[in-house]
N, CA, C and O atoms as a Tripos MOL2 file, in Angstrom:
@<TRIPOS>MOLECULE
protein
  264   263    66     0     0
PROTEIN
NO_CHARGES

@<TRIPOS>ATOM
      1 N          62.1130   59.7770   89.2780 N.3       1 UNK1
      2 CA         60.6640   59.7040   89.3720 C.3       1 UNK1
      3 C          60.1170   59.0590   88.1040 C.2       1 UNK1
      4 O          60.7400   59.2300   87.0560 O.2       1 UNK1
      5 N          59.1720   58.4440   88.1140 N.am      2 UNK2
      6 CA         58.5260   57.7540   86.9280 C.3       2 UNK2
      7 C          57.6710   58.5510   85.6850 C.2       2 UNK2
      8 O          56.6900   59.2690   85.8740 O.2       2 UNK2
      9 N          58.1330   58.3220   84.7070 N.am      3 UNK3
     10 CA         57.0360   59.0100   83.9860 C.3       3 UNK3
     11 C          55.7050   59.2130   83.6030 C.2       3 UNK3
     12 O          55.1180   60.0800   82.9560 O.2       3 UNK3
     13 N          55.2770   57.8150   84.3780 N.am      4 UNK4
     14 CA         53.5900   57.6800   84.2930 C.3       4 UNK4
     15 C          52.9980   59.0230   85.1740 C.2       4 UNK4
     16 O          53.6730   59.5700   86.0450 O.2       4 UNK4
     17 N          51.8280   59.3910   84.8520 N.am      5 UNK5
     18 CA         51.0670   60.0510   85.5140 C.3       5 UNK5
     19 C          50.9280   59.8320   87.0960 C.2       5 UNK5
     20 O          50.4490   58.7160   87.2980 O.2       5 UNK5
     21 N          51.2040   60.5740   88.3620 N.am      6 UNK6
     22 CA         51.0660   60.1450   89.3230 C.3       6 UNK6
     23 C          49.0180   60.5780   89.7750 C.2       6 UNK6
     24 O          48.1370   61.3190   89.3400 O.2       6 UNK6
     25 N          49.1880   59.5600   90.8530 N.am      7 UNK7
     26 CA         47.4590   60.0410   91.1130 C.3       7 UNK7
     27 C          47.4960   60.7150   92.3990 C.2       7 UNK7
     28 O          47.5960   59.8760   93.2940 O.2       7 UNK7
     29 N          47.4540   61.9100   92.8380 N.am      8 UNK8
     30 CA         47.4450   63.1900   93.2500 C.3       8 UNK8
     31 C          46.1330   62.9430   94.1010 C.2       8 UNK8
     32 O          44.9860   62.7620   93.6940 O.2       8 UNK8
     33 N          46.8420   63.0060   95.9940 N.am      9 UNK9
     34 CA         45.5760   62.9560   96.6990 C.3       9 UNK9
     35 C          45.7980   64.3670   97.8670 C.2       9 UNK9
     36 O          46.6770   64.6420   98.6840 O.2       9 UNK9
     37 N          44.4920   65.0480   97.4340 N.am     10 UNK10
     38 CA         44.6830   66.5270   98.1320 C.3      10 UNK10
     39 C          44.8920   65.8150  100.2000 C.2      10 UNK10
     40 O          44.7160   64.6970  100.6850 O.2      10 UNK10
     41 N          45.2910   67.0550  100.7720 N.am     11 UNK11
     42 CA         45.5560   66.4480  101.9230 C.3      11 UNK11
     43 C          44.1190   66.6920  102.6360 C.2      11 UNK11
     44 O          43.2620   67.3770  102.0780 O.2      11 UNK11
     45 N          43.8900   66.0490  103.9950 N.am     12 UNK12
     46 CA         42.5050   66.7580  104.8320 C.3      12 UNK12
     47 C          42.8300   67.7500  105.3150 C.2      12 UNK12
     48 O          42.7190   67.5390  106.5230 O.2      12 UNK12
     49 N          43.1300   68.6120  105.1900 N.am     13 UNK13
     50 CA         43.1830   69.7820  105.5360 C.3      13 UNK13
     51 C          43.3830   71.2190  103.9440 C.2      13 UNK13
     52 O          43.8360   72.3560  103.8200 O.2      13 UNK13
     53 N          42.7800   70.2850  103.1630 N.am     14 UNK14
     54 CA         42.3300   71.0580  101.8630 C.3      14 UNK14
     55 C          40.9920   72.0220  101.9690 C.2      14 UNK14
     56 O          40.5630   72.7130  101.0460 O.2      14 UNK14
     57 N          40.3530   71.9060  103.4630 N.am     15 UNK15
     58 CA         39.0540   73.1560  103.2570 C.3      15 UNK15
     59 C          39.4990   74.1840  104.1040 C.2      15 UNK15
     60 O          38.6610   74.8690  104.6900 O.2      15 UNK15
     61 N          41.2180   74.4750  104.3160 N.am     16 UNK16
     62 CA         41.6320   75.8700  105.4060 C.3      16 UNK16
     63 C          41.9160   77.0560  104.6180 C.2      16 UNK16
     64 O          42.7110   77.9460  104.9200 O.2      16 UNK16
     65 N          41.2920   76.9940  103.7250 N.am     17 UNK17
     66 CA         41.2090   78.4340  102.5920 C.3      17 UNK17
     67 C          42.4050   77.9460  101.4710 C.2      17 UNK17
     68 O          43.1490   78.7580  100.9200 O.2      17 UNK17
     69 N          42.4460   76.7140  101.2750 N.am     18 UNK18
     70 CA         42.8940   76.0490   99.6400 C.3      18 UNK18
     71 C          44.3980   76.2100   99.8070 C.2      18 UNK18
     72 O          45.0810   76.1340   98.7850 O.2      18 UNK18
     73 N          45.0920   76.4590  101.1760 N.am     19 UNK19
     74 CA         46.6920   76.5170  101.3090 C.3      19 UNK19
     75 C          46.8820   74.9620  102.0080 C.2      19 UNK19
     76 O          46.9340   74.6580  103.1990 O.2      19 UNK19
     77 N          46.9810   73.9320  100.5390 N.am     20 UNK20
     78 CA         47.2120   72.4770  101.1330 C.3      20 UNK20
     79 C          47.9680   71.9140  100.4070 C.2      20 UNK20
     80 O          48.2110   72.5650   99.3910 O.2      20 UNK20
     81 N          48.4420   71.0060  100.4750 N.am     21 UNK21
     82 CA         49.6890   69.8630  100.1020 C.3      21 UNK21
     83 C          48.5970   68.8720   99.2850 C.2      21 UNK21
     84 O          47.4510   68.8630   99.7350 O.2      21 UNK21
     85 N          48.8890   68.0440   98.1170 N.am     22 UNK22
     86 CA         48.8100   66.7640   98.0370 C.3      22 UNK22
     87 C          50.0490   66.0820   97.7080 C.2      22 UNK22
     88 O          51.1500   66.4990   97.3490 O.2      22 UNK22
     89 N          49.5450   64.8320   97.9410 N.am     23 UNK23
     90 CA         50.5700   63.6400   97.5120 C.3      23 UNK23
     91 C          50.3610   62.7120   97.1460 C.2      23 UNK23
     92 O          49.1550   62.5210   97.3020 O.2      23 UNK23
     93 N          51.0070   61.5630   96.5120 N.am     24 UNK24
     94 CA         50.8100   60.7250   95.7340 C.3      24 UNK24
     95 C          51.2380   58.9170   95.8940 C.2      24 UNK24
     96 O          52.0130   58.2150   95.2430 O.2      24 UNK24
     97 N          50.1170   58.5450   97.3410 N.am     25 UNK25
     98 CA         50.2820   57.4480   97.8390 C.3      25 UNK25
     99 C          50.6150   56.0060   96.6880 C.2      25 UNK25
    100 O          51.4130   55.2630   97.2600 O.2      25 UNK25
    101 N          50.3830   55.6680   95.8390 N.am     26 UNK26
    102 CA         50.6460   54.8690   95.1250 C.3      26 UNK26
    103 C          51.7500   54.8810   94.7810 C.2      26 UNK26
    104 O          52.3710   53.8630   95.0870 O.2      26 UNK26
    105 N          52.4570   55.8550   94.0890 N.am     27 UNK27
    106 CA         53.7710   55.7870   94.1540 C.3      27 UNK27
    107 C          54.8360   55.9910   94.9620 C.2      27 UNK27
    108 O          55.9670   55.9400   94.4780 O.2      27 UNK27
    109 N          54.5670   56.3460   96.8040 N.am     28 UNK28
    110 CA         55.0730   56.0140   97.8050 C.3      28 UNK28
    111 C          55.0850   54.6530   98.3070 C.2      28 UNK28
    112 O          56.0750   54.2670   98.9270 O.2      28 UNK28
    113 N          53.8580   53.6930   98.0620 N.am     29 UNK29
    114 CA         54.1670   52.6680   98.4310 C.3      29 UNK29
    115 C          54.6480   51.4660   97.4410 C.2      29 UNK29
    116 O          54.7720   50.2820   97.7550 O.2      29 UNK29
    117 N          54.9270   52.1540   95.9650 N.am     30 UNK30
    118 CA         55.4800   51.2750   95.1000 C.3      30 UNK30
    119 C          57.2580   51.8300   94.9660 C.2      30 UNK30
    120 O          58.1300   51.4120   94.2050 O.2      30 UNK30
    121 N          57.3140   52.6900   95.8110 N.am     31 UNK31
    122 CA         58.6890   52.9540   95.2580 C.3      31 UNK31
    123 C          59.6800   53.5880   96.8550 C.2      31 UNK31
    124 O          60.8990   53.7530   96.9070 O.2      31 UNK31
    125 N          58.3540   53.9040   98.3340 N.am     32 UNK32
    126 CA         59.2780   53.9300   99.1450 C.3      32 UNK32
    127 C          59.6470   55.7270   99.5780 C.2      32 UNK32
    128 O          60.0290   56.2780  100.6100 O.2      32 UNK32
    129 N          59.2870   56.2200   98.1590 N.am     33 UNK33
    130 CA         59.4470   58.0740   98.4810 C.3      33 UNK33
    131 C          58.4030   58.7180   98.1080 C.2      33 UNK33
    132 O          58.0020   58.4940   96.9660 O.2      33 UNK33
    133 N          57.7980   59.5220   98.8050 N.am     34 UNK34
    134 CA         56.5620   60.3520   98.8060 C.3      34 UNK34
    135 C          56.6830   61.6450   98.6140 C.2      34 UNK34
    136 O          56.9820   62.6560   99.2480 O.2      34 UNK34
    137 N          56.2260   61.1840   97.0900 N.am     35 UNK35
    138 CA         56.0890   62.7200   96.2510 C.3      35 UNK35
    139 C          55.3070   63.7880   96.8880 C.2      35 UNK35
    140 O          54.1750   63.3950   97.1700 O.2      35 UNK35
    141 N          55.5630   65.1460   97.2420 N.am     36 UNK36
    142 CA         54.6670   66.3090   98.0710 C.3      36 UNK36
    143 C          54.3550   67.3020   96.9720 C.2      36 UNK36
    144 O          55.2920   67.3520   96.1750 O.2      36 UNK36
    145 N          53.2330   68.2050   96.6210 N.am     37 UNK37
    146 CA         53.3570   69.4220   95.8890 C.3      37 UNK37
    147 C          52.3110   70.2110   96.2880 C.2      37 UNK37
    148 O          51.3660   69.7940   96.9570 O.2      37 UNK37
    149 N          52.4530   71.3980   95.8800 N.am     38 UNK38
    150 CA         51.2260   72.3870   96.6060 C.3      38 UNK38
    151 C          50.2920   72.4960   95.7030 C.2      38 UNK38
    152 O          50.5070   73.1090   94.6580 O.2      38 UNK38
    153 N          49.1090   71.9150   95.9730 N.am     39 UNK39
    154 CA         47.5300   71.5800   95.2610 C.3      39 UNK39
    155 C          47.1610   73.0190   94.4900 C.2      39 UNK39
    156 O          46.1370   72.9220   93.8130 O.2      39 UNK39
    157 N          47.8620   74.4700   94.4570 N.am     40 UNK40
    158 CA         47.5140   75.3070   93.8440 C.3      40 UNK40
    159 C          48.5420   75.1450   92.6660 C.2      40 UNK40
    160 O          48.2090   75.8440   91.7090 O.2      40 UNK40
    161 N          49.6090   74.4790   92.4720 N.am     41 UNK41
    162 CA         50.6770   74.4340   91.6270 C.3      41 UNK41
    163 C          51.0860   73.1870   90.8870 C.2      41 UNK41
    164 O          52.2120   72.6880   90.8860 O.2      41 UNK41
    165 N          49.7250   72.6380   90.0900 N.am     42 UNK42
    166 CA         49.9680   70.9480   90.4280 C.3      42 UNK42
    167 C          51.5270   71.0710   88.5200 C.2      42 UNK42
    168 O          52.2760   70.2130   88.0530 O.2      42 UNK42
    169 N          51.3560   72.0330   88.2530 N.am     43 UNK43
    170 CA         52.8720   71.5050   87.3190 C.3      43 UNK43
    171 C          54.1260   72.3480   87.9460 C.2      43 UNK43
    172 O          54.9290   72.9310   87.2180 O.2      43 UNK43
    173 N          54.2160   72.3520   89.4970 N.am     44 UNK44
    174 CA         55.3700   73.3010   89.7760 C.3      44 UNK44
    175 C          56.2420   72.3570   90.6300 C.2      44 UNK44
    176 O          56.0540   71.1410   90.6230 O.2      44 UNK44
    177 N          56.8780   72.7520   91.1160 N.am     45 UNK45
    178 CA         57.6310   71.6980   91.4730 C.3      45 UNK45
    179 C          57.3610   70.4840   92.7490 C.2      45 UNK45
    180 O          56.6270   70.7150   93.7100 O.2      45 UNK45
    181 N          58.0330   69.2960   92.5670 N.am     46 UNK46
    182 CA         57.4730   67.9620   93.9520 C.3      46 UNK46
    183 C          58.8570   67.5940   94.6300 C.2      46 UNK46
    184 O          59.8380   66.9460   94.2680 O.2      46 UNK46
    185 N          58.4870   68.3280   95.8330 N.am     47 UNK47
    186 CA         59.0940   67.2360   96.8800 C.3      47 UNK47
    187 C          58.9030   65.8700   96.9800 C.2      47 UNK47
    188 O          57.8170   65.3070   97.1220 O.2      47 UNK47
    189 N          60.6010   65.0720   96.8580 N.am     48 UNK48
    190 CA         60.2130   63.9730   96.9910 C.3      48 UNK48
    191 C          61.1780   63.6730   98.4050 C.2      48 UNK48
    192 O          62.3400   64.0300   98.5950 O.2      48 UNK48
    193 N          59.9060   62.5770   99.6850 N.am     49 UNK49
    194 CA         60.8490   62.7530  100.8090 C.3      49 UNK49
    195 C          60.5000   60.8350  101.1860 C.2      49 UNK49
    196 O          59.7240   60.0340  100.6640 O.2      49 UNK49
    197 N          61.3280   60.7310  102.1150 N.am     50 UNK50
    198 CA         61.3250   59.2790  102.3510 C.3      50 UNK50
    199 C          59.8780   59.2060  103.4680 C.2      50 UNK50
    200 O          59.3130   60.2330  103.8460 O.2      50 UNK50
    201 N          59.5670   58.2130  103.7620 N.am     51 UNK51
    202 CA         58.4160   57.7920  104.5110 C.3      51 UNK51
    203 C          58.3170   58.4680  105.9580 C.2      51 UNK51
    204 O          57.2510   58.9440  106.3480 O.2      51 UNK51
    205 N          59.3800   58.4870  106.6680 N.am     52 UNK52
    206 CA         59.7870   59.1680  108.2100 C.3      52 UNK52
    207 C          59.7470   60.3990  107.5040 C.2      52 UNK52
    208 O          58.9150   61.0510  108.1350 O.2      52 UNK52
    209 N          60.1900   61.1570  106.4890 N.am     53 UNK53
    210 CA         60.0310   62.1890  106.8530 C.3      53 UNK53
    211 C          58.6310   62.6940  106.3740 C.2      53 UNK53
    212 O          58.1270   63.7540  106.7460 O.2      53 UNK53
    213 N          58.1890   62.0030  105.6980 N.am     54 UNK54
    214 CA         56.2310   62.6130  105.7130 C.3      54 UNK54
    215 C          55.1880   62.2330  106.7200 C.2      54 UNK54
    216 O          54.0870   62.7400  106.9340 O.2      54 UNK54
    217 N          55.9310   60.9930  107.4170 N.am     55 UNK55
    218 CA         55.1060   61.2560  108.3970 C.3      55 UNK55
    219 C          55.5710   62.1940  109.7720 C.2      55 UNK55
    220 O          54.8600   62.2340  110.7770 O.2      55 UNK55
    221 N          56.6600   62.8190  109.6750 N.am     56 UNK56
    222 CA         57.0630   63.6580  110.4370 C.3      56 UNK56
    223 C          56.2400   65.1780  109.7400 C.2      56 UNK56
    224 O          55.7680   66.0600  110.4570 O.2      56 UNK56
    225 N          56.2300   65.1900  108.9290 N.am     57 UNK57
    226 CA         55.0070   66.5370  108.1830 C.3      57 UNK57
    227 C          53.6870   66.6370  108.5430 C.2      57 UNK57
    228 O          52.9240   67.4690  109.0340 O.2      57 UNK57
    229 N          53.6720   65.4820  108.1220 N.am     58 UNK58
    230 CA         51.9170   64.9520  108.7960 C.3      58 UNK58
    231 C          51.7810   65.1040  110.1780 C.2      58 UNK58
    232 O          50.6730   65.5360  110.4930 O.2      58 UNK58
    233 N          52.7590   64.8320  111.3620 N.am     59 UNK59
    234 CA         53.0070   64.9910  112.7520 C.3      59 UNK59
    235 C          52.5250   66.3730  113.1250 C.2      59 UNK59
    236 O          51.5900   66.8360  113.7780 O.2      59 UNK59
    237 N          53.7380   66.9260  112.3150 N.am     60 UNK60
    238 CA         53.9310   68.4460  112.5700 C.3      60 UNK60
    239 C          52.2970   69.2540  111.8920 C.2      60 UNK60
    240 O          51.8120   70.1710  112.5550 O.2      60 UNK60
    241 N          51.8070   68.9380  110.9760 N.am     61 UNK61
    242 CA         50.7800   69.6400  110.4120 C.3      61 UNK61
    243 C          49.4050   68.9320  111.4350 C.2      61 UNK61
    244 O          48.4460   69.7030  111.4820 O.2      61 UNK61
    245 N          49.2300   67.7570  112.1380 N.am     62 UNK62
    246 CA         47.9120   67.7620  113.1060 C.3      62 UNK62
    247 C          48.5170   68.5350  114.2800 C.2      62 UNK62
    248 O          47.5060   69.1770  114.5640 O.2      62 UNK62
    249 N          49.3730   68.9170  115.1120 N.am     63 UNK63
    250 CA         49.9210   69.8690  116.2520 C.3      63 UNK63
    251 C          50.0340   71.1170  116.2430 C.2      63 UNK63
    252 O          50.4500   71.7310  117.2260 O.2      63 UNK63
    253 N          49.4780   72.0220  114.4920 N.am     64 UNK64
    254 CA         49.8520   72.8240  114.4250 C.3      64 UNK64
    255 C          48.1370   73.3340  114.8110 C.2      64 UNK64
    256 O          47.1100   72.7510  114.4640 O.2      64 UNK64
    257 N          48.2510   74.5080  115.5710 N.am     65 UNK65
    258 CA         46.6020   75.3900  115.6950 C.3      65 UNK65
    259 C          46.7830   75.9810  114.3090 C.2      65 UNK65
    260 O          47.7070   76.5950  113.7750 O.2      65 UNK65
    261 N          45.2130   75.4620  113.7890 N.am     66 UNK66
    262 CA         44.9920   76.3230  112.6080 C.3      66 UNK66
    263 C          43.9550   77.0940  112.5330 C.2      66 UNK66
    264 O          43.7850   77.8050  111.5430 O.2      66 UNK66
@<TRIPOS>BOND
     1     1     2 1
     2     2     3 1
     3     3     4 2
     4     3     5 am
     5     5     6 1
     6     6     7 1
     7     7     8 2
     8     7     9 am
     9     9    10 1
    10    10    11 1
    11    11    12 2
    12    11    13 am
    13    13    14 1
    14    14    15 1
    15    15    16 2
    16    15    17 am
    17    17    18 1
    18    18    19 1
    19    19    20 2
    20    19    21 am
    21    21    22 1
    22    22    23 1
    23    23    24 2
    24    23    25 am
    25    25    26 1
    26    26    27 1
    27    27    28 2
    28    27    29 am
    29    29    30 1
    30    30    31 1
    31    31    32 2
    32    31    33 am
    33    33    34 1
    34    34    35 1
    35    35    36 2
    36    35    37 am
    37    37    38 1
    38    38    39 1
    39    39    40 2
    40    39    41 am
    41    41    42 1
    42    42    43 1
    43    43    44 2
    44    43    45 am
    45    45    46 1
    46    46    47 1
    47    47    48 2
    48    47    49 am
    49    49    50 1
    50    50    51 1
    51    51    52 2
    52    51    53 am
    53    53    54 1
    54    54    55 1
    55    55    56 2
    56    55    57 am
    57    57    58 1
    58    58    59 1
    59    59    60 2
    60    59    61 am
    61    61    62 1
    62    62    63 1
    63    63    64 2
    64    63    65 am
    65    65    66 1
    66    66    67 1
    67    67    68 2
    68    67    69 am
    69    69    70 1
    70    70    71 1
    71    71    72 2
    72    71    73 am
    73    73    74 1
    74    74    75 1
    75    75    76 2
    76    75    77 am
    77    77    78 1
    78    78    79 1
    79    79    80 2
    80    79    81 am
    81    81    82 1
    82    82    83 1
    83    83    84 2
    84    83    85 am
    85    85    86 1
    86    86    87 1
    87    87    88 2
    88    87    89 am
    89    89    90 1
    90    90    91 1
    91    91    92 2
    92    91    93 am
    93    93    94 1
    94    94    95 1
    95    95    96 2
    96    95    97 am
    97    97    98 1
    98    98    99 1
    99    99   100 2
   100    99   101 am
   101   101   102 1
   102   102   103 1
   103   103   104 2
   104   103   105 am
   105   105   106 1
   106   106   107 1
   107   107   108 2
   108   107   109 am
   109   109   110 1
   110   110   111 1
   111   111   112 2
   112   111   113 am
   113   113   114 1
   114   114   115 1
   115   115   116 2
   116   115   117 am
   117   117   118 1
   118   118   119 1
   119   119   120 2
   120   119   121 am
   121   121   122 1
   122   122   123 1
   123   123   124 2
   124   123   125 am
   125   125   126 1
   126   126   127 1
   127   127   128 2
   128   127   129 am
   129   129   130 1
   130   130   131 1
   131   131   132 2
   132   131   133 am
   133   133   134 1
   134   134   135 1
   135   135   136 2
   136   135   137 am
   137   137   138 1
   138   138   139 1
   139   139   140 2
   140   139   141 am
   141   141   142 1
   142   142   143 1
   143   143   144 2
   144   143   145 am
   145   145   146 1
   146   146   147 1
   147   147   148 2
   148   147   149 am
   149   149   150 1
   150   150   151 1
   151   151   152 2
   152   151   153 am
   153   153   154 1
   154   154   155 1
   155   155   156 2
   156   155   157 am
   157   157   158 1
   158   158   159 1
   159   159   160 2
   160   159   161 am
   161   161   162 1
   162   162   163 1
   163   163   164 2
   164   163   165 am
   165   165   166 1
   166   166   167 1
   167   167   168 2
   168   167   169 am
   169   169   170 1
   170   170   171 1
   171   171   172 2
   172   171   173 am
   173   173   174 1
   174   174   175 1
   175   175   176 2
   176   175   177 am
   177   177   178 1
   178   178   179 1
   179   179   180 2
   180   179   181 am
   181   181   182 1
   182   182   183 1
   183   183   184 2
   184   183   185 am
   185   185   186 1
   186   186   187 1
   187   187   188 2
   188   187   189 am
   189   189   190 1
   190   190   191 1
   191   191   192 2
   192   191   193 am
   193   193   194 1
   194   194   195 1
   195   195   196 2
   196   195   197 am
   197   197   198 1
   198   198   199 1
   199   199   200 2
   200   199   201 am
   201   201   202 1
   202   202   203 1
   203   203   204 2
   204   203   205 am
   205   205   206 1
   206   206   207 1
   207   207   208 2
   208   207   209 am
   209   209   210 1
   210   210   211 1
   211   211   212 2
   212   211   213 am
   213   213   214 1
   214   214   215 1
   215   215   216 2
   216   215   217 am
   217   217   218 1
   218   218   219 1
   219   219   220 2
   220   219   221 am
   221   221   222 1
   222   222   223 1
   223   223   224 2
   224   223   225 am
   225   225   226 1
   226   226   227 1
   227   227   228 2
   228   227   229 am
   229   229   230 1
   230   230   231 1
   231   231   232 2
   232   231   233 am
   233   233   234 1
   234   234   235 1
   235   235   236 2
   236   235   237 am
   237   237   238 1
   238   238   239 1
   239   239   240 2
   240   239   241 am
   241   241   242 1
   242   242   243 1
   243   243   244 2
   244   243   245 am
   245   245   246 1
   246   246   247 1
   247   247   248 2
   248   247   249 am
   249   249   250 1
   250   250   251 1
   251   251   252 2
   252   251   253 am
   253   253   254 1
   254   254   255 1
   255   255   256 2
   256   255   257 am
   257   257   258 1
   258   258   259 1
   259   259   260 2
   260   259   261 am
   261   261   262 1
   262   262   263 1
   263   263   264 2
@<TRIPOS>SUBSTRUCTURE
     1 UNK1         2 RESIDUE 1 A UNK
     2 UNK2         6 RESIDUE 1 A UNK
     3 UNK3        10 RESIDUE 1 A UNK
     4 UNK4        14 RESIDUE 1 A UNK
     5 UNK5        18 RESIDUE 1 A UNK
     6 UNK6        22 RESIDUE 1 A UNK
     7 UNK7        26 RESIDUE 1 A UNK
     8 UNK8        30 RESIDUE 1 A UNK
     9 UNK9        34 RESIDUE 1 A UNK
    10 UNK10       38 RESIDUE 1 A UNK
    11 UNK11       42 RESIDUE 1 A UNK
    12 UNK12       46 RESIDUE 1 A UNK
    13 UNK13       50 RESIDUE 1 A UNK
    14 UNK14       54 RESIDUE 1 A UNK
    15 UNK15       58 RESIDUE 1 A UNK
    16 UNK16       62 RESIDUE 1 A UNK
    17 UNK17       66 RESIDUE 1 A UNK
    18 UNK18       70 RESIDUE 1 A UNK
    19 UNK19       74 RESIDUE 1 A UNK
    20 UNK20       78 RESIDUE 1 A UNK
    21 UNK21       82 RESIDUE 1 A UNK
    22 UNK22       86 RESIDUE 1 A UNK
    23 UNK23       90 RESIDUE 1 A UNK
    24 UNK24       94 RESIDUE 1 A UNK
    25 UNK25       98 RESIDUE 1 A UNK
    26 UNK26      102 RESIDUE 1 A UNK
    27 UNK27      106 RESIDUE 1 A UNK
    28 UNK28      110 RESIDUE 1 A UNK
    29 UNK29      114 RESIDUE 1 A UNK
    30 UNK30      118 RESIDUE 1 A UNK
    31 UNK31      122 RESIDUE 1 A UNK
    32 UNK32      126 RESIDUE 1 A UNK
    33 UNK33      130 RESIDUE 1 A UNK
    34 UNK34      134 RESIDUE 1 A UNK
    35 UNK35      138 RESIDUE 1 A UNK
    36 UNK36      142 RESIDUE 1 A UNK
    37 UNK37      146 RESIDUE 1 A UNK
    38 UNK38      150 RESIDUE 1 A UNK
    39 UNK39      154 RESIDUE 1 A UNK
    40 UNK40      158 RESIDUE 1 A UNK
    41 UNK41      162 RESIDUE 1 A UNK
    42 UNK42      166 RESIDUE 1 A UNK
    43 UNK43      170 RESIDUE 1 A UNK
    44 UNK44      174 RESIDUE 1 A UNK
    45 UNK45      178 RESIDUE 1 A UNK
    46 UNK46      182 RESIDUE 1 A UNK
    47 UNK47      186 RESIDUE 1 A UNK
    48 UNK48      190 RESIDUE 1 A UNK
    49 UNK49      194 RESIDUE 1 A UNK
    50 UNK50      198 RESIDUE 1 A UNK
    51 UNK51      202 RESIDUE 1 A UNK
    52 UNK52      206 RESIDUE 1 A UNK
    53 UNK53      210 RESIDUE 1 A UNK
    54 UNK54      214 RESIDUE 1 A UNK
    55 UNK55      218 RESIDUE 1 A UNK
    56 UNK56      222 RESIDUE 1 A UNK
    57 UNK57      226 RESIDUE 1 A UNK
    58 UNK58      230 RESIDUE 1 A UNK
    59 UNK59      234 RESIDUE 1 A UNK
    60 UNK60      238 RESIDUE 1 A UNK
    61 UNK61      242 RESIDUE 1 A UNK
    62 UNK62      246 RESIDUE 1 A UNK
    63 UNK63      250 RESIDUE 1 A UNK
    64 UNK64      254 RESIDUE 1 A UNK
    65 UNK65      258 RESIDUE 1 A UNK
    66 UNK66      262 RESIDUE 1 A UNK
């Protein structure tokens, strides 16, 4: 992972009582893997997953009843 600062975008589904994901599109599309972390924990640890599988997250998180 790079050492620059990544820029951290909360997900839409950040107003279901603050249990949300962001991630960090700029450095998915400069490098191909999409950093994940939980927006209450931004120095804890990041999933980093390839493109199919975040948009398989993203799939799974609009199908889910919330």
């Amino acid at each position: 992972m790079t050492t620059e600062p990544l820029n951290w975008i909360k997900s839409s589904y950040s107003n279901n009582g603050g249990a949300c994901v962001e991630w960090a599109p700029e450095h998915a599309s400069a490098t191909g893997v999409v950093p994940v972390r939980d927006s209450k924990l931004s120095d804890g640890p990041v999933l980093m997953v390839s493109h199919s599988a975040f948009a398989g997250l993203v799939a799974l998180a609009r199908s889910t009843d919330m």
